[in-house]
C-alpha angles and dihedrals in degrees: 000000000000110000124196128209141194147153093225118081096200086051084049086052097043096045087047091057097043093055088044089051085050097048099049077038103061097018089254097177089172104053108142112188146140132169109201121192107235140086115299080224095088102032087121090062101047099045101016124260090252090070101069129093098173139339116231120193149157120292092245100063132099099252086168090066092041095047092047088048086052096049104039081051094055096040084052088048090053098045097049 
């Protein structure tokens, strides 16, 4: 599953609309996505930690502070 996130609700929309106009596009029948509206911040916690292969952003982000959430996520999951 590839999952898309972002804090703006009108970006969640476009980028809807643009993998559902790729899917009917190229035939894509397995086509498993979703774009949810929140901080990427907390996408461990929305989807589990376990989930996720790898993360993929825009240049501009602080993939530091999203790798450290990810991982102190997954450590406390560990440990409880």
């Amino acid at each position: 599953m590839v999952i898309g996130v972002d804090v703006n609700s009108w970006c969640v929309k476009a980028a809807t609309e643009n993998l559902e106009w790729l899917e009917q596009e190229y035939h894509l029948t397995d086509a498993d996505f979703r774009v949810i509206q929140g901080d990427v911040s907390h996408l461990a916690e929305r989807v589990g930690v376990e989930s996720v292969d790898c993360t993929v952003s825009e240049p501009d982000l602080d993939l530091h502070y999203v790798r450290h959430r990810l991982v102190h996520t997954h450590r406390k999951s560990l440990t409880s």
